[in-house]
matplotlib code that plots the C-alpha trace (Angstrom):
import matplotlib.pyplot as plt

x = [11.2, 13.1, 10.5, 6.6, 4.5, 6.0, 3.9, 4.7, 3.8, 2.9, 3.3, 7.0, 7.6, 5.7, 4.8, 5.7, 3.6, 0.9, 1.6, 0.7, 3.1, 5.8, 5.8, 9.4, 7.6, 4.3, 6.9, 8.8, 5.7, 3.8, 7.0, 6.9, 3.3, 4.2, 6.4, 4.5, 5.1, 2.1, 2.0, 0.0, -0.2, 0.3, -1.0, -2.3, -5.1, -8.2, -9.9, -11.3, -7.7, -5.6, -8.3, -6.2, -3.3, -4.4, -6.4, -3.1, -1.8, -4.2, -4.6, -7.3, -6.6, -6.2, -4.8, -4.0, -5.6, -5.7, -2.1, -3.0, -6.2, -8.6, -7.9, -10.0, -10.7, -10.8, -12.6, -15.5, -15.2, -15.7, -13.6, -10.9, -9.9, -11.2, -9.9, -11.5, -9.9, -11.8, -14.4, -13.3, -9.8, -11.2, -12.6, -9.8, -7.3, -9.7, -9.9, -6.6, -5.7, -8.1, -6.4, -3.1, -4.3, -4.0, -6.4, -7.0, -10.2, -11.7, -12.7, -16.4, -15.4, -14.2, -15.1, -13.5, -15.2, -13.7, -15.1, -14.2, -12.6, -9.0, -6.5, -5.1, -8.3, -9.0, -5.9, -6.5, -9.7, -9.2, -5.5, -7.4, -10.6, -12.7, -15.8, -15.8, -18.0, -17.7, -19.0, -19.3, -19.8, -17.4, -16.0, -18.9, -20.3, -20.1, -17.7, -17.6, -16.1, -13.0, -10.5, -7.5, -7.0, -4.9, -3.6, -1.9, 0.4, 3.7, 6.2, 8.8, 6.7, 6.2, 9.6, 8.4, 4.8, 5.3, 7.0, 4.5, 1.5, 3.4, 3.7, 0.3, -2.0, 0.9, -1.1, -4.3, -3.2, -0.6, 1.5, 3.2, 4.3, 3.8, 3.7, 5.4, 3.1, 1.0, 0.8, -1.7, -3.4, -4.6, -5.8, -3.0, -1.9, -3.3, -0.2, 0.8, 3.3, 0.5, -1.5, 1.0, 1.7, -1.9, -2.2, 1.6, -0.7, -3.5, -1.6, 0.4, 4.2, 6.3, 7.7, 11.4, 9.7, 7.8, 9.3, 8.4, 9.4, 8.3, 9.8, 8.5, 7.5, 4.1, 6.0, 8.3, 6.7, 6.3, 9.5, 10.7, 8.5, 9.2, 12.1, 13.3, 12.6, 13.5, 13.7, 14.4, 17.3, 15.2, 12.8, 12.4, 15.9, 14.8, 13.2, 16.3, 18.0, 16.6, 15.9, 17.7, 18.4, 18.3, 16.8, 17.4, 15.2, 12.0, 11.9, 14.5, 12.0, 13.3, 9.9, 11.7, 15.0, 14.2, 11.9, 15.0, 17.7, 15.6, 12.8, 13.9, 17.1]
y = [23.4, 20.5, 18.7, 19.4, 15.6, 12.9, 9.2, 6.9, 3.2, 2.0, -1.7, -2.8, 1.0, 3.7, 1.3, -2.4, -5.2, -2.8, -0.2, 2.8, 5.1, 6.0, 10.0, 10.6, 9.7, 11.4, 14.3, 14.3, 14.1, 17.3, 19.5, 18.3, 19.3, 22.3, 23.5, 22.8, 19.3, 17.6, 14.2, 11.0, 7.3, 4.9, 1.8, -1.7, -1.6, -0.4, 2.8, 2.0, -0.6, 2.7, 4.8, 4.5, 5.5, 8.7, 9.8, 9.4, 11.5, 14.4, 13.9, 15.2, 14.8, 12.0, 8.8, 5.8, 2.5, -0.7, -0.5, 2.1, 0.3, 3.2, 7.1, 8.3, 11.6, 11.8, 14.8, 13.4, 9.8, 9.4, 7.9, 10.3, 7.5, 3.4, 1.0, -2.5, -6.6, -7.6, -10.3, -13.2, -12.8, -12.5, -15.7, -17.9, -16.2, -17.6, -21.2, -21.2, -20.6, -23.3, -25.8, -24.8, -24.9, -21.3, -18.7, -16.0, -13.1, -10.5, -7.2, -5.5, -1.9, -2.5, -6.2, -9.0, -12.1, -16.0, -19.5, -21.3, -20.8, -20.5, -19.2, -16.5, -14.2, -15.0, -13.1, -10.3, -9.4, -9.1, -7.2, -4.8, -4.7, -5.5, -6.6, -10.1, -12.6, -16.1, -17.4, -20.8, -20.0, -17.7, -19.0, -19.6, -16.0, -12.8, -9.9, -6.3, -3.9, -5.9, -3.5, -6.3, -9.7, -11.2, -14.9, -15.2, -17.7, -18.9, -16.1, -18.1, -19.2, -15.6, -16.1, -19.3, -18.1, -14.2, -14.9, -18.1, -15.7, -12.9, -15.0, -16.7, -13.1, -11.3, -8.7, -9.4, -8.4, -6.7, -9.3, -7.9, -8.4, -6.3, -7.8, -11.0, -13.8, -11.6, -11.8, -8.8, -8.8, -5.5, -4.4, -3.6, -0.3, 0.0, 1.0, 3.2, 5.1, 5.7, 7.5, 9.0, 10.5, 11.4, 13.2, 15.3, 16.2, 17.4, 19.2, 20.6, 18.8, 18.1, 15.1, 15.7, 17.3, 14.2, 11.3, 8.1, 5.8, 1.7, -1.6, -4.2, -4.7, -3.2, 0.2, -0.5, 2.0, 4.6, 4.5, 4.1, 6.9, 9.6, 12.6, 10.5, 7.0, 5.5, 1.8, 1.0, -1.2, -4.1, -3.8, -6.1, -6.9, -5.9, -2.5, -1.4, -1.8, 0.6, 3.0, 6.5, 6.2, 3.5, 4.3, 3.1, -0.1, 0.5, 0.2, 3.0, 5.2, 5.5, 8.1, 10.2, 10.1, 10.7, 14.0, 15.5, 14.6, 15.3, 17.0, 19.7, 19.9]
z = [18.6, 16.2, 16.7, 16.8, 17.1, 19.0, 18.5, 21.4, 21.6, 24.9, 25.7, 26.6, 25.1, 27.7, 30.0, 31.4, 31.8, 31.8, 34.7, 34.9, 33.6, 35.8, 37.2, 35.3, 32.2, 33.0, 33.9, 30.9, 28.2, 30.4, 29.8, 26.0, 25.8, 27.3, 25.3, 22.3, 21.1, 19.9, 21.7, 21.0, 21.7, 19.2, 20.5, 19.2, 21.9, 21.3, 23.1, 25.9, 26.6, 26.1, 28.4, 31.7, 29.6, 27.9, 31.2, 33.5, 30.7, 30.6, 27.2, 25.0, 21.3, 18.8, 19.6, 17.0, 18.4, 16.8, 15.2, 13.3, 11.7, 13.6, 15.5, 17.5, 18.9, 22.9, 23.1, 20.8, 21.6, 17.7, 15.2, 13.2, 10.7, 10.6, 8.7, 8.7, 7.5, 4.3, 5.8, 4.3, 5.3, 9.0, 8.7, 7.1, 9.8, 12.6, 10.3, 10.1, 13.8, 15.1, 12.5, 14.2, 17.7, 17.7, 19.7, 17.8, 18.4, 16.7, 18.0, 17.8, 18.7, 22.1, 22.6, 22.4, 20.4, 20.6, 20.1, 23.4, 26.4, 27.1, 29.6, 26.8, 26.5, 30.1, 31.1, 28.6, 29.0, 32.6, 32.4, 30.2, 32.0, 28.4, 27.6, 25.8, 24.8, 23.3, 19.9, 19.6, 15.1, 15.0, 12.0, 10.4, 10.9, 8.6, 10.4, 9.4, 11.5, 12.6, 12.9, 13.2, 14.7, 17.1, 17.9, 21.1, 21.9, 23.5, 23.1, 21.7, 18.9, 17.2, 15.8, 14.1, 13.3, 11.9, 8.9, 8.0, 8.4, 6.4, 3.7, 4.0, 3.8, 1.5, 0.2, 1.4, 5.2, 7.2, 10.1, 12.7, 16.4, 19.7, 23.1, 23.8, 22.1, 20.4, 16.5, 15.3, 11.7, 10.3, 7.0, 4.0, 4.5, 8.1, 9.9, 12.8, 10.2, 8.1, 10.8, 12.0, 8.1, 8.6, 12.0, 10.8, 8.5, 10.1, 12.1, 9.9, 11.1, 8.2, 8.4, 9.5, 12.7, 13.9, 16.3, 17.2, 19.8, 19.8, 20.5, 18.0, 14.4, 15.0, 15.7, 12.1, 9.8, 12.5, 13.3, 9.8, 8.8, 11.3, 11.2, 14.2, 14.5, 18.3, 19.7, 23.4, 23.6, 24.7, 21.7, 18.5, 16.8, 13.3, 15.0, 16.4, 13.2, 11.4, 14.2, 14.0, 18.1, 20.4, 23.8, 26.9, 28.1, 28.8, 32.9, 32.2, 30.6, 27.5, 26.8, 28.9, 28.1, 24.4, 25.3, 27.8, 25.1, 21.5, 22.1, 25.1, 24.4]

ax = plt.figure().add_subplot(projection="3d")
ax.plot(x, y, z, "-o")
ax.set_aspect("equal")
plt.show()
């Protein structure tokens, strides 16, 4: 087989506007596992938001949550790899955010952790089905254990806000994008290319025999990393241009249509 560990992402990727996954898909990444591909999510949710994912799936082995800031072991329901922000950062991203009208949380394993009510984590906690909570001193608290975190916002304004972040935590933390609104902070050198480098090599894939597939800038190291980096055509602009392949959208599944044309052919 060309190709031995396949990473898929699974917002606006795997799955839309979080469905379940569709049975061509769920078809298509059986006969892959079948026939001896190794394949994982790669996902900016956390474990117990990717849960209804891997267990449609079958799945039983690693999965890379958080962006690539944590994987976690299904079978053990222990951590393989964590990777946490530096505590002061966490706090002057949530400072920053409230000074800019922003909503932003934190994450305490699975929970989610604001300051004040809004319509944004309303709908997210209950799309996801997470626990949350609300802390009024958020930002005058001590965190540890924040894997990444994310300000949510009007989708048109990510264009506007990514690159201000970027430049504002420059090598003090990691920017990117992944659903429509969402702007995700991890710690430098938490990325999903990095675990997947890892898990090829805990498995023993060299690199020109792993694949990825992914639609925004979250996804840009895995795909830039992997033997065979994939975009769906209605991914991230920047993703798709330095993607080996561009897949079809993903309502088309593109999951599948990579695995039938690259990884069974």
């Amino acid at each position: 087989m060309r190709y031995k560990l396949l990473a898929i992402d699974i917002d606006d990727t795997l799955v839309a506007d979080s469905k379940p996954v569709s049975s061509v898909n769920k078809r298509a990444i059986d006969n892959a596992r079948a026939a001896g591909c190794c394949v994982v999510l790669a996902t900016g949710r956390g474990f117990l938001a990717s849960t209804p994912v891997w267990k449609q799936l079958g799945m039983d082995g690693l999965i890379i949550n958080y962006g690539g800031a944590m994987i976690n072991d299904i079978k053990t329901d222990k951590p393989f790899m964590v990777t946490e922000l530096d505590g002061d950062v966490v706090t002057e991203i949530l400072e920053l955010a409230d000074s800019m009208g922003l909503h932003a949380h934190i994450y305490q394993g699975d929970e989610i952790v604001y300051e004040k009510d809004c319509v944004y984590p309303t709908m997210y906690t209950r799309k996801l089905k997470l626990p949350w909570r609300i802390e009024p001193n958020i930002r005058k608290m001590a965190w540890r254990n924040v894997p990444k975190v994310l300000i949510m916002t009007e989708p048109p304004r990510v264009a506007e806000l990514l690159p201000f972040f970027a430049a504002h935590f420059k090598g003090r933390a990691a920017v990117s994008a992944s659903s429509p609104g969402f702007i995700e902070f991890n710690r430098i050198g938490a990325s999903k290319g990095n675990a997947l480098r890892l898990l090829a090599e805990h498995i023993g894939a060299p690199q020109e025999q792993t694949a990825a597939i992914g639609d925004n800038t979250l996804d840009m190291e895995m795909i830039a990393w992997a033997g065979l980096g994939v975009c769906v055509a209605d991914g991230n602009e920047a993703v798709k241009a330095i993607a080996d392949v561009i897949a079809p959208p993903c309502r088309d599944n593109a999951v599948a249509w990579l695995i039938n044309k690259y990884i069974l052919d």
